[in-house]
C-alpha positions as CSV (number, residue, x, y, z in Angstrom):
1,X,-11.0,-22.1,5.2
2,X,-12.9,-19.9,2.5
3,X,-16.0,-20.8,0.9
4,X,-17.1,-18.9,-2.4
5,X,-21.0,-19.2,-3.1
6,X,-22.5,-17.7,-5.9
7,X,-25.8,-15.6,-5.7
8,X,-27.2,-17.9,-2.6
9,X,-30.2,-18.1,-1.8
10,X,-31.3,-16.8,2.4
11,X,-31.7,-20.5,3.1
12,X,-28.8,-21.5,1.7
13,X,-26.2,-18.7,3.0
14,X,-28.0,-20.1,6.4
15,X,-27.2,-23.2,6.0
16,X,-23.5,-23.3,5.3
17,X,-23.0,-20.8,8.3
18,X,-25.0,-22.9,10.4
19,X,-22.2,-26.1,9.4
20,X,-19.6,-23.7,9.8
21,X,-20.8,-23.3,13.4
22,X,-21.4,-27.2,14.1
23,X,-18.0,-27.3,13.3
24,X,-16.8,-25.1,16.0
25,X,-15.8,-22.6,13.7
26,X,-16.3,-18.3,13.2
27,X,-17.7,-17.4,10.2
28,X,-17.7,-14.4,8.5
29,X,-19.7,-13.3,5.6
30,X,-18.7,-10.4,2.7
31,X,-21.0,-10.1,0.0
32,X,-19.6,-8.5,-3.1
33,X,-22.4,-7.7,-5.6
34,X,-23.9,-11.6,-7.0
35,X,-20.6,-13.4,-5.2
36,X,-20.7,-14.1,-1.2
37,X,-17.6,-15.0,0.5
38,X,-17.1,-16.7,3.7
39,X,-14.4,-17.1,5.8
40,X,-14.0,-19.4,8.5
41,X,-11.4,-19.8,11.2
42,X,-10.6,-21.9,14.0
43,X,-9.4,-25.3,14.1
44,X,-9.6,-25.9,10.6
45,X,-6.7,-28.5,10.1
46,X,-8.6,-31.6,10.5
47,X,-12.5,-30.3,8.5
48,X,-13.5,-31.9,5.3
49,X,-13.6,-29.5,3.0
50,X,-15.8,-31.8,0.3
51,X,-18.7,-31.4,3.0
52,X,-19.1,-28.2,2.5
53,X,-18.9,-28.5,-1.7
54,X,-21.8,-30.4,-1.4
55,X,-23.6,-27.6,-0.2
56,X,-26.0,-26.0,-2.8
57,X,-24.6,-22.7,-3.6
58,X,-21.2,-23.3,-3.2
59,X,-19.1,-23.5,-5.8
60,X,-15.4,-23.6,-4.2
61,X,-14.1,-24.3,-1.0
62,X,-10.0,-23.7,-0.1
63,X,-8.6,-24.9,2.6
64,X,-6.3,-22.1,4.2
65,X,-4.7,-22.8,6.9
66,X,-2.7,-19.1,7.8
67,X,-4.5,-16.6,10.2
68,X,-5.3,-14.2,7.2
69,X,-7.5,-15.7,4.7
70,X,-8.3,-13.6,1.9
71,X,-5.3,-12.0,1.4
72,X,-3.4,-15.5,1.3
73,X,-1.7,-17.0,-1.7
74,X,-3.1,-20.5,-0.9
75,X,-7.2,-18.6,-1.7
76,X,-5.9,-16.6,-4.5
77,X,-2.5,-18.3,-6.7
78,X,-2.8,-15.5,-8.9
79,X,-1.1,-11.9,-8.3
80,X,-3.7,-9.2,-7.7
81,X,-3.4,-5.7,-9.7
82,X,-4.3,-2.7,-7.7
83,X,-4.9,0.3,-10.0
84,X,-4.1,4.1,-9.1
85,X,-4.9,6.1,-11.8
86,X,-2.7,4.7,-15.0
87,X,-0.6,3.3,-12.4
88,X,-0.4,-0.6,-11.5
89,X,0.8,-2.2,-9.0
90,X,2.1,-6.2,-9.1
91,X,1.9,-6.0,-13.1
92,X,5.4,-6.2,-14.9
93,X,5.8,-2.0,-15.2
94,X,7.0,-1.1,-12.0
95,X,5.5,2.4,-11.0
96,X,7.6,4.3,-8.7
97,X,5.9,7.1,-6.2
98,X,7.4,10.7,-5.4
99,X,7.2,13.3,-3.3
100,X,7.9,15.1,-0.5
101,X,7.2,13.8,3.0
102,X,5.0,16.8,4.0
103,X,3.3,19.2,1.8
104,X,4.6,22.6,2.9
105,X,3.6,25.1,0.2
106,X,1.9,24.6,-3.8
107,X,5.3,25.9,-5.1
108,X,7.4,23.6,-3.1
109,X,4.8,20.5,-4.2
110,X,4.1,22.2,-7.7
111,X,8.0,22.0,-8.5
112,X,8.6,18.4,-7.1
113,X,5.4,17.4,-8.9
114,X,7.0,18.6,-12.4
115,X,10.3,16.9,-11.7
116,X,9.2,13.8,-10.2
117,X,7.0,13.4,-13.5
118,X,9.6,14.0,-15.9
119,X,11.7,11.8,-14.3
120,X,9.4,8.9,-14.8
121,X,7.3,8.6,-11.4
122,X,3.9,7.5,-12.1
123,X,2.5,8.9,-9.0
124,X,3.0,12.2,-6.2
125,X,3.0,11.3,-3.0
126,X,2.5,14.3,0.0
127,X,1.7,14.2,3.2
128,X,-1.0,16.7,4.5
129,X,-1.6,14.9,8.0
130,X,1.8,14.4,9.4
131,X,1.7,12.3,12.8
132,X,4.7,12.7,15.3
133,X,6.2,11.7,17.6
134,X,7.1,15.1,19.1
135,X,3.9,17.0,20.0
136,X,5.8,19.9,18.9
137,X,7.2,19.2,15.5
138,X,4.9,20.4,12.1
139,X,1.8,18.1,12.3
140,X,1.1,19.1,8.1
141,X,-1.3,21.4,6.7
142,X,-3.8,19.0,7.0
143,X,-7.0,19.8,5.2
144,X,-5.2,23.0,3.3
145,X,-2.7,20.6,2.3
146,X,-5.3,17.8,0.5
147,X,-6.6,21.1,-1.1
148,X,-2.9,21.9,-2.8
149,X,-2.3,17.9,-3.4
150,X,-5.3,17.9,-5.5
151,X,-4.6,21.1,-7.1
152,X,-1.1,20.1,-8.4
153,X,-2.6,16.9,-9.1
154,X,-5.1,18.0,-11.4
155,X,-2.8,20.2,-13.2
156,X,0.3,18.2,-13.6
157,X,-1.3,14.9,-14.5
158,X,-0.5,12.4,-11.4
159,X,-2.4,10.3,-9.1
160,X,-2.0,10.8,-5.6
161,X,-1.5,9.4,-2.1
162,X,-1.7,10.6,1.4
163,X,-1.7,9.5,4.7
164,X,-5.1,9.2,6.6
165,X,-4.8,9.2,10.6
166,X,-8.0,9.9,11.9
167,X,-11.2,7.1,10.9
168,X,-13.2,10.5,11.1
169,X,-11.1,11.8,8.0
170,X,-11.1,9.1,5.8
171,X,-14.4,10.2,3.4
172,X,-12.7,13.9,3.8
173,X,-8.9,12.8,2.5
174,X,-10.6,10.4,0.3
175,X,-12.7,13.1,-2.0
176,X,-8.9,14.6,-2.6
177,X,-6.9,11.4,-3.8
178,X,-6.2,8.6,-5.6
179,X,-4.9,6.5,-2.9
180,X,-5.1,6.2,0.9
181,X,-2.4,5.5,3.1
182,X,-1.9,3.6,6.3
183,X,1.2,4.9,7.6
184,X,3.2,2.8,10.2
185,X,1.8,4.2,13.6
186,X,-1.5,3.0,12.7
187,X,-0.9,-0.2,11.2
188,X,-3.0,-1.8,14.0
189,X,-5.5,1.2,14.2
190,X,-8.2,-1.6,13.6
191,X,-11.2,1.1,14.1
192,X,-9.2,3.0,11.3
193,X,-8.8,0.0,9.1
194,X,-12.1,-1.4,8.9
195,X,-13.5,2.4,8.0
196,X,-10.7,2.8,5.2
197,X,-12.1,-0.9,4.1
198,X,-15.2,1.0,2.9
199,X,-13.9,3.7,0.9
200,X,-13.2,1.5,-1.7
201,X,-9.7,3.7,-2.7
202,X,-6.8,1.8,-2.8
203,X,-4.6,1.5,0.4
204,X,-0.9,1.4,0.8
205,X,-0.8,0.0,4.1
206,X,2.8,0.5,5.3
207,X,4.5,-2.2,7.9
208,X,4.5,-1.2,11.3
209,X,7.9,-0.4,13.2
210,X,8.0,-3.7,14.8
211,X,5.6,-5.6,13.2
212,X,6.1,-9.3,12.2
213,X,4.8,-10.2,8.7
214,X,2.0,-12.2,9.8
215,X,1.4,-8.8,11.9
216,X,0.9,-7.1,8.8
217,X,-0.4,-9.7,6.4
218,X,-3.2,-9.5,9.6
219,X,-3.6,-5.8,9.3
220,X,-4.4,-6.4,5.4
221,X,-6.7,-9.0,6.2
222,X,-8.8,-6.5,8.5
223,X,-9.0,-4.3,4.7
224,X,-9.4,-7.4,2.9
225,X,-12.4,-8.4,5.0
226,X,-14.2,-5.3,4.9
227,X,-14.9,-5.5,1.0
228,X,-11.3,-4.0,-0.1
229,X,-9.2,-6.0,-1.8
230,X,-7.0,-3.2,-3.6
231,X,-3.9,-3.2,-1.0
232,X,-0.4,-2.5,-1.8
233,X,1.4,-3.7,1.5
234,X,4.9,-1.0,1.9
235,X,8.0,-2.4,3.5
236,X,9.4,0.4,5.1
237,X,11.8,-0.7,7.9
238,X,11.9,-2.0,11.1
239,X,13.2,-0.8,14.5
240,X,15.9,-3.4,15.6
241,X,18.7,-3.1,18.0
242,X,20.7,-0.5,14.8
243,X,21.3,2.8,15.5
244,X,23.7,3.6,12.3
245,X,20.4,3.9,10.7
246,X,16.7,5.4,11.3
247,X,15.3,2.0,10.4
248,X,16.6,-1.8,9.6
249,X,15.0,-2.1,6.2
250,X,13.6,-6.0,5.6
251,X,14.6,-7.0,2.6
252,X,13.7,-10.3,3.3
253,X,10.0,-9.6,3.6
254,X,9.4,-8.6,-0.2
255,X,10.2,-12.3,-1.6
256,X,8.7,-13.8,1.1
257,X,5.3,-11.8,1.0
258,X,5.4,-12.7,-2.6
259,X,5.0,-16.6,-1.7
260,X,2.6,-15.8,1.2
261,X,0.3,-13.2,-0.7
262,X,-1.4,-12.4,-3.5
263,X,-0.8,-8.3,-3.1
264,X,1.7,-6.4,-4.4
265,X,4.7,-5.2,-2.1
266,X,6.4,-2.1,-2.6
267,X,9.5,-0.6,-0.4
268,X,10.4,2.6,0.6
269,X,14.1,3.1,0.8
270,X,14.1,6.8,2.5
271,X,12.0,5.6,5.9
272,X,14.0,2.5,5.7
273,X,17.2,4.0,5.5
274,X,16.8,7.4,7.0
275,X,19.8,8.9,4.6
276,X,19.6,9.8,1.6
277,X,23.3,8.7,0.6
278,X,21.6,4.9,1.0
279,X,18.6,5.6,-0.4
280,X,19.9,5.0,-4.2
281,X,21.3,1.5,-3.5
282,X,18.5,0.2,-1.5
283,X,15.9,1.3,-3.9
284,X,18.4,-1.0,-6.3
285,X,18.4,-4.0,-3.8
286,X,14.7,-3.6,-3.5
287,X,13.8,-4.2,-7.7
288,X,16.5,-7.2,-7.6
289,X,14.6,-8.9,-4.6
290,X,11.4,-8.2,-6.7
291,X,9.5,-5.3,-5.0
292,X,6.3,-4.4,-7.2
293,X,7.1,-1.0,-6.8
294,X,9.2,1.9,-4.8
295,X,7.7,5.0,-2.8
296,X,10.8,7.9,-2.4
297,X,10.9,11.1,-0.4
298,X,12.1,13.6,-3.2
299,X,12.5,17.7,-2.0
300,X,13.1,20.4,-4.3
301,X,15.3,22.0,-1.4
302,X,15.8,19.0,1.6
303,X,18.1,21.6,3.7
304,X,15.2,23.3,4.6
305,X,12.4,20.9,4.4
306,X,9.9,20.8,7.4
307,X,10.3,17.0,7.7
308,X,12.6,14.4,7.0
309,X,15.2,16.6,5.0
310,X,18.3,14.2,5.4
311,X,16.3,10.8,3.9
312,X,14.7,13.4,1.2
313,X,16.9,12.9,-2.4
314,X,16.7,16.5,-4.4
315,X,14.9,16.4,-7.4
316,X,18.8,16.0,-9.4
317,X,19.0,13.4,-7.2
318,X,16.2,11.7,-8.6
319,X,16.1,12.4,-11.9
320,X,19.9,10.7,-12.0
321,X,18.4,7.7,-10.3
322,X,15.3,6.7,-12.3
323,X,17.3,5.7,-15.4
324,X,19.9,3.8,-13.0
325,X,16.2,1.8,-11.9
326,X,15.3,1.3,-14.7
327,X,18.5,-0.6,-16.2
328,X,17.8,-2.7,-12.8
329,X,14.1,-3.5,-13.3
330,X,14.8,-5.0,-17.6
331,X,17.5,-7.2,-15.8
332,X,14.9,-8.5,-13.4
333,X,12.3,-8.8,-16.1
334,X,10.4,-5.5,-15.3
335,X,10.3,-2.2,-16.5
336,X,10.3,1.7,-15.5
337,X,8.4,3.7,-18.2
338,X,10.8,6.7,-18.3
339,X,9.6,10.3,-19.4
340,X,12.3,11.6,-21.8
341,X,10.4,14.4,-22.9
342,X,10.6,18.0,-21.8
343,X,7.5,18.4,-19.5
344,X,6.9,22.4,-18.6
345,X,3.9,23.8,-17.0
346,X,3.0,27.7,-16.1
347,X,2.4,28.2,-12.7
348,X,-0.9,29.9,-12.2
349,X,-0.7,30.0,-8.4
């Protein structure tokens, strides 16, 4: 159950927690400016709402039954809009984000920059914290690497995301992007999640390897809660019992977070796939089953990249593929904004 009071007075915030309680439920309050929220679970299937409408200061009460609250349909019908930069997600353009997996160099993210914008991606994507699970494999350039992101960033005209790992980072990678991500190790990094919460930025908060949806929906929730409501959830694959593949992409989830939740879903075919030959046709299957948005691993050189090389399409690759999208996403009632102009830039570095 979530109750929406407007601008309520001490006593009367008191009072409606105090019911809440009497009713053997947990409360918990967010106060966002002149609006208070309050969300109670428990055994909520047999409370009358209309007792607590007759509250003073409340001016809605919805009854939602699920585990996650504020990031349910059933407390918000409508689709939210997260903003990155001039990029939306869950609108009817469909950005698509770029990049390479780990930021190695400014000339190797400089150059994929260029292309990917060309091509029509709306934002860069590169990982400068790079967890593994080989103590021993290239951990990113870490705080040199948000330096370069931003750099080509500023120059090139894109918004950005990167991975955050560490709850001590977050204010540090968030002064040098657009958007925060939540890869899938730390899905259920809760200390993590409720200190991204307060950044404000948007978060793509990617499924966890074996997580059930109501898993993740949970994991949004925990952002939700803290006073963030700008989440992109990413559908990146499974681990199942198939080895043919690094991942068992879900395609099943994106429709069905769509009638669960109000956020926008997006799907990233490289992690699901792990192969590039694959990534083209489930990036396709993804915009048919109406994902609000793709995230692809793009390398201007993938024999040679420092991370995930064989799931990484060259920057060919993609160009060929965003008009191929785009025919896909006006069938589906979308759209790709394409750049069909020349785009060149003089490297200064």
């Amino acid at each position: 159950m979530i109750i929406m009071m407007a601008a309520p007075t001490e006593e009367e915030l008191n009072r409606v927690l105090t019911k809440i309680r009497q009713q053997g439920l947990l409360p918990h309050c967010i106060i966002n400016g002149d609006k208070t929220v309050i969300t109670a679970s428990g055994d909520v299937a047999s409370i009358n709402c209309e007792q607590f409408e007759r509250l003073a200061g409340v001016i809605k009460v919805v009854p939602v039954l699920t585990p996650y609250k504020l990031v349910s349909r059933s407390f918000h019908a409508e689709n939210t809009l997260v903003r990155v930069g001039s990029a939306v997600f869950g609108g009817q353009v469909t950005p698509i984000i770029a990049g390479p997996c780990a930021i190695e160099s400014y000339d190797q993210l400089e150059a994929t920059a260029i292309a990917v914008k060309a091509a029509g991606a709306a934002v860069l994507r590169g990982g400068a914290y790079k967890p593994r699970t080989s103590p021993y494999s290239f951990q990113g350039l870490e705080k040199e690497g948000l330096r370069l992101l931003a750099e080509v960033s500023a120059k090139v005209g894109l918004p950005t995301v990167s991975e955050v790992t560490d709850p001590r980072e977050v204010e540090s990678v968030a002064a040098h992007v657009d958007m925060l991500q939540i890869g899938a190790r730390n899905m259920q990094n809760f200390v993590l999640l409720k200190e991204i919460a307060q950044s404000q930025k948007p978060v793509l908060l990617k499924r966890g390897m074996a997580a059930t949806v109501e898993e993740w929906l949970m994991a949004a929730e925990y952002i939700a809660s803290g006073g963030n409501q700008s989440v992109v959830l990413c559908e990146r694959g499974i681990r199942t019992f198939e080895t043919a593949t690094r991942n068992t992409l879900d395609i099943n989830a994106v429709p069905l977070i769509k009638i669960l939740s109000h956020l926008p879903v997006i799907v990233d075919p490289s992690h699901g796939t792990g192969d590039w030959r694959l990534v083209s046709p489930i990036a396709k299957a993804a915009l048919a089953a109406g994902a609000d948005g793709l995230i692809i691993e793009v390398h201007p050189c993938p024999e040679e990249a420092v991370s995930d090389g064989p799931q990484s399409l060259t920057l060919e690759n993609f160009r060929q593929l965003m008009p191929e999208l785009a025919v896909l996403a006006q069938a589906v009632g979308r759209r790709i904004i394409l750049k069909t102009d020349e785009v060149n830039y003089e490297s200064n570095h």
